[in-house]
ROSE-4610 file (N, C-alpha, C; in Angstrom, 1 decimal, always signed):
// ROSE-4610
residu = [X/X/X/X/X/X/X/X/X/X/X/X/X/X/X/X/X/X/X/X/X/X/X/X/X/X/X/X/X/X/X/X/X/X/X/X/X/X/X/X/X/X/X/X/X/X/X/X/X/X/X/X/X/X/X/X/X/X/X/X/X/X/X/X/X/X/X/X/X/X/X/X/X/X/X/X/X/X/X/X/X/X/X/X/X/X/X/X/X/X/X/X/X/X/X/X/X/X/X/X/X/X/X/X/X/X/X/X/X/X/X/X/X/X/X/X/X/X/X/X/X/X/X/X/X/X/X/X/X/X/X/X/X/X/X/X/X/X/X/X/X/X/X/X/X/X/X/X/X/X/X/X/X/X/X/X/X/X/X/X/X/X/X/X/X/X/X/X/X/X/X/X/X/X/X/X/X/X/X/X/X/X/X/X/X/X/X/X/X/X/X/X/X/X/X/X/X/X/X/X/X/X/X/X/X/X/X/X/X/X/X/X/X/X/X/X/X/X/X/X/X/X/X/X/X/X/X/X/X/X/X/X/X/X/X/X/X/X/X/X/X/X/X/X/X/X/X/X/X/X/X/X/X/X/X/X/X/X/X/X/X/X/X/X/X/X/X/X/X/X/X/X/X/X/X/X/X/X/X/X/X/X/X/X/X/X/X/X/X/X/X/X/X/X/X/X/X/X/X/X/X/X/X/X/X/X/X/X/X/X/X/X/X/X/X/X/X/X/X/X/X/X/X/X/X/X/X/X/X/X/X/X/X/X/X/X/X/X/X/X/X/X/X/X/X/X/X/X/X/X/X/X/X/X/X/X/X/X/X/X/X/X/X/X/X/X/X/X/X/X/X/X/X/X/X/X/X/X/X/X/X/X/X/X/X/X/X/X/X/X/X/X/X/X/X/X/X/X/X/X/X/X/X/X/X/X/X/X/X/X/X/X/X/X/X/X/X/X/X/X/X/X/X/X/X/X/X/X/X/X/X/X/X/X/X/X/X/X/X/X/X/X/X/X/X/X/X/X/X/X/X/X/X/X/X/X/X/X/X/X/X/X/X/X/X/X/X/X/X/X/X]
num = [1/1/1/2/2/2/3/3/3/4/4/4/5/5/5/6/6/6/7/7/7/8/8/8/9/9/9/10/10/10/11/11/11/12/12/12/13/13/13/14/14/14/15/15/15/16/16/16/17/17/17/18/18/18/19/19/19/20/20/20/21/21/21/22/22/22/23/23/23/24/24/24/25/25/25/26/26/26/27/27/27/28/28/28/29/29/29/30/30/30/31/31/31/32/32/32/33/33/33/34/34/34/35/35/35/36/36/36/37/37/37/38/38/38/39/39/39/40/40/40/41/41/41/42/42/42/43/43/43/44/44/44/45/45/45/46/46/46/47/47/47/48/48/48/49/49/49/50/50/50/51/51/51/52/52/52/53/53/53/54/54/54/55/55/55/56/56/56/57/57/57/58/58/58/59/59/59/60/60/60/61/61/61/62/62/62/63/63/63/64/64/64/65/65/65/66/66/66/67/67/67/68/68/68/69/69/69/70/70/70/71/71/71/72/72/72/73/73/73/74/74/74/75/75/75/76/76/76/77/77/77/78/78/78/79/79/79/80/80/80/81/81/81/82/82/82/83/83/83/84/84/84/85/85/85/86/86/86/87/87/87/88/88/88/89/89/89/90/90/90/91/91/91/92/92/92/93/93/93/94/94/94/95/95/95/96/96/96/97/97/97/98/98/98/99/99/99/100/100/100/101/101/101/102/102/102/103/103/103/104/104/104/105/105/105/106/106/106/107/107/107/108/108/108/109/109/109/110/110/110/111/111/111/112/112/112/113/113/113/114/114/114/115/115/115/116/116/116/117/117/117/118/118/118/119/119/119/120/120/120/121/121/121/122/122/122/123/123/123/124/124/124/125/125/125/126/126/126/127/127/127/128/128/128/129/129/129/130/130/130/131/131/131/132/132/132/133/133/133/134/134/134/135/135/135/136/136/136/137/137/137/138/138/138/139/139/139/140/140/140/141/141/141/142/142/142/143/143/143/144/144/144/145/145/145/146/146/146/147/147/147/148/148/148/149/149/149/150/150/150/151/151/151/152/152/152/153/153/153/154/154/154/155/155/155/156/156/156/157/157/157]
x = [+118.3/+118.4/+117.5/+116.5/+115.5/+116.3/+117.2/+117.4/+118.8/+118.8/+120.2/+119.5/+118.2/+117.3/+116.3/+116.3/+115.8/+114.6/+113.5/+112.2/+111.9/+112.1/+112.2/+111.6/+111.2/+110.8/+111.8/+111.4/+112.8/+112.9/+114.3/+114.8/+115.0/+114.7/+115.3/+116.2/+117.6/+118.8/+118.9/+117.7/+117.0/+116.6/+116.3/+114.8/+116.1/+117.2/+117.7/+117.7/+117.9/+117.6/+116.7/+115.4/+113.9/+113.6/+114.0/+113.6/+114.0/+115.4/+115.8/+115.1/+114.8/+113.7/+112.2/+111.8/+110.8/+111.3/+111.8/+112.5/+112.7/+113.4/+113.6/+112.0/+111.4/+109.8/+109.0/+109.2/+108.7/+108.8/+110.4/+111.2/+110.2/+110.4/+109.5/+108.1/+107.4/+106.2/+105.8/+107.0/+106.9/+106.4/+106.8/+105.6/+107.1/+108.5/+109.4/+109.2/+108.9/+108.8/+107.4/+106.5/+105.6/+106.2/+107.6/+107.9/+108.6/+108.1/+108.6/+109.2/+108.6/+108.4/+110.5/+110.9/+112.0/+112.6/+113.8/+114.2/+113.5/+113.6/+113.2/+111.6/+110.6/+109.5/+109.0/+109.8/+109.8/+109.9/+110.9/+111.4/+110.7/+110.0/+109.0/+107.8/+107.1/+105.8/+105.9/+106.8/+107.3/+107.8/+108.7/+109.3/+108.9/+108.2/+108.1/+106.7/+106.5/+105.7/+104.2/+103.9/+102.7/+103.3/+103.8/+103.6/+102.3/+102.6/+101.3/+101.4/+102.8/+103.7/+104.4/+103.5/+104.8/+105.4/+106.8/+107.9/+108.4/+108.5/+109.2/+109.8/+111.1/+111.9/+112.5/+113.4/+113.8/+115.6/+116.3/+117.5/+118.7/+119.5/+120.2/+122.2/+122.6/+124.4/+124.5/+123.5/+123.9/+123.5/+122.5/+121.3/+120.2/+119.4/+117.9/+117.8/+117.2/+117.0/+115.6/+114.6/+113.2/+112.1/+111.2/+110.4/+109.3/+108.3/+106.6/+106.2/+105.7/+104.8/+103.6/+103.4/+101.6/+100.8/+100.2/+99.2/+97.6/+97.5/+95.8/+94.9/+93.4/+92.9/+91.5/+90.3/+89.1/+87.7/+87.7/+85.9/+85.2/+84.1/+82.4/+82.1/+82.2/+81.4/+82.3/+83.6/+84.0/+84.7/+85.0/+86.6/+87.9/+88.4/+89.3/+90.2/+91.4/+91.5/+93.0/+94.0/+95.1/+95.5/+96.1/+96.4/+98.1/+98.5/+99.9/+100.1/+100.4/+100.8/+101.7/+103.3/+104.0/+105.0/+105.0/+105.6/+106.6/+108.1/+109.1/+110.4/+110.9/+112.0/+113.4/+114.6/+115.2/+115.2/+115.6/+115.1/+116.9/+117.4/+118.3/+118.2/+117.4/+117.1/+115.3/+115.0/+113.8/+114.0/+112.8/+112.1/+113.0/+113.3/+114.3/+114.0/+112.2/+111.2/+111.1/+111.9/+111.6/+111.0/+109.9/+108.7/+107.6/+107.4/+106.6/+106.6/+108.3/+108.2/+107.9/+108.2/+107.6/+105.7/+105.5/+103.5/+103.4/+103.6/+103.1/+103.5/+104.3/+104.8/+103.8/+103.4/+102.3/+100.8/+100.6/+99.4/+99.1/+100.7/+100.8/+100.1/+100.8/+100.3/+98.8/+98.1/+97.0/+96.0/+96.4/+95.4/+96.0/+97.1/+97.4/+96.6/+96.5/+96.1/+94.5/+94.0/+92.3/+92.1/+92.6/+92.2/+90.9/+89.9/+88.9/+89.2/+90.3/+90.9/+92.3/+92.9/+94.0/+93.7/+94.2/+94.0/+95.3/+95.2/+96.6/+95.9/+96.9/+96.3/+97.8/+97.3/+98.6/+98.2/+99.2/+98.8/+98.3/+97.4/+96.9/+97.4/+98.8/+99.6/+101.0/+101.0/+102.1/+101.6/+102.2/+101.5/+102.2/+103.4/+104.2/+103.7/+103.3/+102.5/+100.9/+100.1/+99.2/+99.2/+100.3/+100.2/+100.5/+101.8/+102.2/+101.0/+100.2/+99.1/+98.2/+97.7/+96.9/+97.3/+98.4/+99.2/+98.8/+98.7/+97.5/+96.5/+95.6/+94.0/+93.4/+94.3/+93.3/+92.6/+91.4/+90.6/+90.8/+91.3/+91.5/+90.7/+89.8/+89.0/+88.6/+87.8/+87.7/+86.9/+85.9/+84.5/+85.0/+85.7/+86.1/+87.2/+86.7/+87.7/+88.5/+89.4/+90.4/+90.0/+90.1/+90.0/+90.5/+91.8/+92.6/+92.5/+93.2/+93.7/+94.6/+95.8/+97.4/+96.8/+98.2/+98.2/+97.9/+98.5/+98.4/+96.5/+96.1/+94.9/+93.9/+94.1/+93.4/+93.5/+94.7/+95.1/+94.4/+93.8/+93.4/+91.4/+91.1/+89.5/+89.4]
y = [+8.1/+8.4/+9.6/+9.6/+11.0/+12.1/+12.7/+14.1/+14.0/+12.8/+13.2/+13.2/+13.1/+12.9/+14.7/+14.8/+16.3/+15.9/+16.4/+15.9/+17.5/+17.7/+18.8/+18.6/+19.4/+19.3/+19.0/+18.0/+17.5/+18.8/+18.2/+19.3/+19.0/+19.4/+18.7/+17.5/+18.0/+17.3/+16.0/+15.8/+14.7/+13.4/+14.0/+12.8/+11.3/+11.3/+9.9/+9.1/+10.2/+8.9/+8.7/+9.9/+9.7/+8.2/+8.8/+7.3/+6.0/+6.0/+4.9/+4.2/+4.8/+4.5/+3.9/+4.5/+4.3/+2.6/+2.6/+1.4/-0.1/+0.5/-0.2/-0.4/+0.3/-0.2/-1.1/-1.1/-1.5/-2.9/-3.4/-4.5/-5.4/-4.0/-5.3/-5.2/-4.4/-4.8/-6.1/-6.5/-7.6/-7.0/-6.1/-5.2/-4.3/-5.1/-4.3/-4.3/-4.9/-5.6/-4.3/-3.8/-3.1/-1.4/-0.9/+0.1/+0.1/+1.4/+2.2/+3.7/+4.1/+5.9/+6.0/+6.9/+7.5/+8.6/+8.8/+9.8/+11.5/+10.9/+13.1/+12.7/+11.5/+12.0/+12.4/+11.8/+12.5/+13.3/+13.8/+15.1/+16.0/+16.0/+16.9/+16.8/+15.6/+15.7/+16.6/+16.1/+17.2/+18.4/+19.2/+20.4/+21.0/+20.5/+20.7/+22.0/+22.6/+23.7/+23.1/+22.1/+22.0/+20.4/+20.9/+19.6/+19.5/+18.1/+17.2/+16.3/+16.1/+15.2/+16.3/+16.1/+16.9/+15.5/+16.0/+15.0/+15.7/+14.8/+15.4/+14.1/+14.6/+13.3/+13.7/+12.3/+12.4/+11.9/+13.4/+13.6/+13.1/+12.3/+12.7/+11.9/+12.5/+11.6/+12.4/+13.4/+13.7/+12.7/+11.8/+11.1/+11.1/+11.0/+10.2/+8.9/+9.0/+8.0/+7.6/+8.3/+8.2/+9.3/+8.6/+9.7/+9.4/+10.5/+10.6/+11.1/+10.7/+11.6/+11.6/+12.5/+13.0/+14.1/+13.8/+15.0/+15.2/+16.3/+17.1/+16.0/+15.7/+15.0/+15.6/+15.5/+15.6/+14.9/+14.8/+13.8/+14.7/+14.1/+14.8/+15.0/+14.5/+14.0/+15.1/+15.4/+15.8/+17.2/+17.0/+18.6/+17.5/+18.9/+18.6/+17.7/+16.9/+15.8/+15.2/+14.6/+14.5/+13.0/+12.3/+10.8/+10.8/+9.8/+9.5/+8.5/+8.6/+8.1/+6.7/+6.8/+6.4/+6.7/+5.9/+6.1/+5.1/+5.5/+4.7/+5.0/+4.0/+4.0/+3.2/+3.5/+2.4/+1.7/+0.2/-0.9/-0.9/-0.5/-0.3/+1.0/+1.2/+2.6/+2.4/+1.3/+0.9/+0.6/+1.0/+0.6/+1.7/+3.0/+4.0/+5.3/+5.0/+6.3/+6.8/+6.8/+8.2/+7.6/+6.7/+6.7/+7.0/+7.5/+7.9/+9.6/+10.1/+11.3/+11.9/+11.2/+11.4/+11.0/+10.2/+9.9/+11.0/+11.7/+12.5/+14.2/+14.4/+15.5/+15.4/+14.3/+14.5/+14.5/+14.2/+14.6/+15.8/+16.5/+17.7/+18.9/+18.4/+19.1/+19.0/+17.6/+18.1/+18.6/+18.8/+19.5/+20.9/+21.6/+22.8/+23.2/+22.4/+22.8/+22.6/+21.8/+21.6/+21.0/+19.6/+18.5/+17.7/+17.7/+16.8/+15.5/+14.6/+13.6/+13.4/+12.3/+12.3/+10.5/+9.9/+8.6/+8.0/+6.6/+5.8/+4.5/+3.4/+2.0/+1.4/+0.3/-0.5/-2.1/-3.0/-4.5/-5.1/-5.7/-6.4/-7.6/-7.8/-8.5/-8.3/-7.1/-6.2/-5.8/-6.6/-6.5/-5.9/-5.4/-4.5/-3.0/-2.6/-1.8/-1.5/-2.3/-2.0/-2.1/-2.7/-2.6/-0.8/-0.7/+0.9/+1.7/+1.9/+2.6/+2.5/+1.1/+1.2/+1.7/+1.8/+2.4/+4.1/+4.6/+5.5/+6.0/+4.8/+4.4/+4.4/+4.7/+4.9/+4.0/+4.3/+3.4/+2.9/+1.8/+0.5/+0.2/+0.7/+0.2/-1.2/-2.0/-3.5/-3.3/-2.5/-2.0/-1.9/-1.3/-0.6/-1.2/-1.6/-2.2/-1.6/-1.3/-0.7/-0.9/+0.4/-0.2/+0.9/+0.2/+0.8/+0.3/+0.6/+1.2/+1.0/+0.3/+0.8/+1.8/+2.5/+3.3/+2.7/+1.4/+1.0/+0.1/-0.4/-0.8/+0.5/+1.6/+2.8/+3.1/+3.4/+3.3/+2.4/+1.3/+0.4/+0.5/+1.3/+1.4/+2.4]
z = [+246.8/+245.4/+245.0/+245.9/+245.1/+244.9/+246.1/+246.6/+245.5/+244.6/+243.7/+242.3/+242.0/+240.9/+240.7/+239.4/+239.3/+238.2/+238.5/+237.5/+236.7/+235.5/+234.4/+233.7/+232.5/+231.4/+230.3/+229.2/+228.9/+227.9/+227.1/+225.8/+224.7/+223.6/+222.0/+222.7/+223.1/+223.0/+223.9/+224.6/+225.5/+224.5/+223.3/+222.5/+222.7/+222.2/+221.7/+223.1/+224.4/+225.7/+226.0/+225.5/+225.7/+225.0/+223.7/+222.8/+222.7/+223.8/+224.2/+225.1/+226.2/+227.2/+226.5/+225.6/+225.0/+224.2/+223.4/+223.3/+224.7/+225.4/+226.8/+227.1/+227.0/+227.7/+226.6/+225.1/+224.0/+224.3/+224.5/+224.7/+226.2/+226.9/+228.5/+228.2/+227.2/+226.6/+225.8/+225.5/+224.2/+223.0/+222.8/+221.7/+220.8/+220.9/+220.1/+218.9/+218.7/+216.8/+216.2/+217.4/+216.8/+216.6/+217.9/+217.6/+216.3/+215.5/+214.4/+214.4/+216.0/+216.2/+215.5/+215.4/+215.0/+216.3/+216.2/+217.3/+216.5/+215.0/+214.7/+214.6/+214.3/+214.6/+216.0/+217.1/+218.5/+218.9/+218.1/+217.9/+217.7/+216.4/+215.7/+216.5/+217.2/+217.8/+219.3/+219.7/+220.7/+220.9/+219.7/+219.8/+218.7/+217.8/+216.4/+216.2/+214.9/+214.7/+215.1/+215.6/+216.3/+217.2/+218.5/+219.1/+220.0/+220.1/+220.5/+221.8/+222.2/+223.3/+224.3/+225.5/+226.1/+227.1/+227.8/+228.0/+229.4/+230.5/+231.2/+231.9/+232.2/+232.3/+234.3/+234.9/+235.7/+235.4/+235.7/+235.5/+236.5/+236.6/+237.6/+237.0/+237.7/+236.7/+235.6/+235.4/+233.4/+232.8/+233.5/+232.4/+232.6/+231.8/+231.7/+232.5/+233.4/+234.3/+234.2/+233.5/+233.3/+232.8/+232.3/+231.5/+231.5/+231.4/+231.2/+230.2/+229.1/+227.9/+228.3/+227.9/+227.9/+227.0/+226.9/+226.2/+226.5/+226.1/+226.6/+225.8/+226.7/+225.2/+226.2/+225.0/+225.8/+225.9/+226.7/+227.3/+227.1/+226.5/+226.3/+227.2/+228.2/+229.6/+230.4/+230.6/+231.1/+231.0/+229.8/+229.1/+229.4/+229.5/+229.0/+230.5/+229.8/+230.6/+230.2/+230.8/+230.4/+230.2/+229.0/+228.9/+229.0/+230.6/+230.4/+229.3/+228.1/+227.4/+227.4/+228.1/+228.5/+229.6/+230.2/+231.7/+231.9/+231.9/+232.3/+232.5/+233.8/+234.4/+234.0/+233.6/+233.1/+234.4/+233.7/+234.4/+235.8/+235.5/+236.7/+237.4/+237.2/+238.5/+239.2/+239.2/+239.6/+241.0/+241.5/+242.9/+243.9/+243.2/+243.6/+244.3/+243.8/+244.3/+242.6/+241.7/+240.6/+240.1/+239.7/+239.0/+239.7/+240.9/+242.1/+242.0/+241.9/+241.3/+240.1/+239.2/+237.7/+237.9/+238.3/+238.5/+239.3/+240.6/+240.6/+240.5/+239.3/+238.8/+237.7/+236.8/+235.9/+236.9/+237.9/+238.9/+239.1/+239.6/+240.1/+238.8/+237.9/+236.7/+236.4/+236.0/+235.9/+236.6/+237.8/+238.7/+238.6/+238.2/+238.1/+236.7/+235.9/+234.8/+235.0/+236.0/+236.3/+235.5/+234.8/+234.5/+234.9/+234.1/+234.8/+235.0/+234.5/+234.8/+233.8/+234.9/+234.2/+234.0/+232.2/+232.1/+231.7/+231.6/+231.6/+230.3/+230.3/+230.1/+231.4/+231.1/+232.2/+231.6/+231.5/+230.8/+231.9/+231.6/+232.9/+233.5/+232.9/+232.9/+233.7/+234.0/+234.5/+236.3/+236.9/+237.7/+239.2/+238.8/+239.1/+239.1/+238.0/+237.6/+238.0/+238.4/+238.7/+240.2/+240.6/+242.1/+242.7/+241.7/+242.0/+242.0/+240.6/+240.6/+242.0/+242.0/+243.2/+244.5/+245.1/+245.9/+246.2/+244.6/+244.4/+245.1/+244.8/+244.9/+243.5/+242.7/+241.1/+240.8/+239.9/+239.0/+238.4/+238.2/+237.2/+236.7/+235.7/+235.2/+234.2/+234.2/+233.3/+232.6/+232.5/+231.8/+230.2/+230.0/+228.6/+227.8/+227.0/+225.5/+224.7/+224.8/+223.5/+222.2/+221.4/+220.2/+219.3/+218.3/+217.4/+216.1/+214.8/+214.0/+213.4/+212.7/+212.8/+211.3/+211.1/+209.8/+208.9/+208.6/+207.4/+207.1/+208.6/+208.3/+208.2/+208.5/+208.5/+206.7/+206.0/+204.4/+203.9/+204.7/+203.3/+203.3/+204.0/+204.7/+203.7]
């Protein structure tokens, strides 16, 4: 399956399978009911007069078979440093190799770009997922607590 799979940068005309995917992963997150994002604010964070998301997907059939967002962010401790945001394969093209190519096409990148690290989250519940990573060697970190925000509890502070 690899050598019939192409990993690119995605395009405007990409976002509605991007955001399908993104959807599909919300759903095996248990966390549907929290997506709100829209196909044109994806749009706009990504292609738009200041994007913030870059996207690069794994192509093959004349579909989206899978996708990586990510964006620059930076550590005090470190500079500048890159967060995969979201990483996912539709669930019928799994265990195919192309989430291996998509992980390290965003690898490949941040060390072209000299990344002082590249960061993730993963459920600690998912354990599919952290086995792949480890497969790696990555740092799984347990030290450090999340802590967010939504919009509307941010509006009422």
């Amino acid at each position: 399956m690899k050598s019939e799979v192409t990993i690119r940068d995605a395009r405007p005309d990409d976002i509605p399978q991007v955001h399908a995917l993104i959807t599909e992963l919300a759903d095996f997150e248990k966390a549907l009911d929290e997506m709100v994002l829209t196909d044109e604010q994806l749009l706009e964070d990504s292609f738009g007069e200041n994007p913030i998301l870059e996207i690069i997907v794994a192509e093959g059939n004349n579909e989206i078979l899978g996708a990586a967002m990510f964006y620059e962010k930076y550590s005090t401790w470190k500079g500048r440093a890159v967060h995969l945001e979201d990483f996912v394969v539709k669930a019928s093209e799994r265990r195919k190799g192309i989430g291996a190519m998509l992980f390290e096409e965003v690898m490949r990148i941040a060390k072209e770009r000299n990344y002082a690290r590249m960061d993730w989250q993963v459920l600690d519940w998912n354990e599919t997922a952290i086995a792949f990573y480890k497969k790696y060697g990555a740092n799984l970190s347990t030290e450090w607590v999340d802590g967010r925000f939504t919009r509307e509890e941010l509006q009422s502070k």
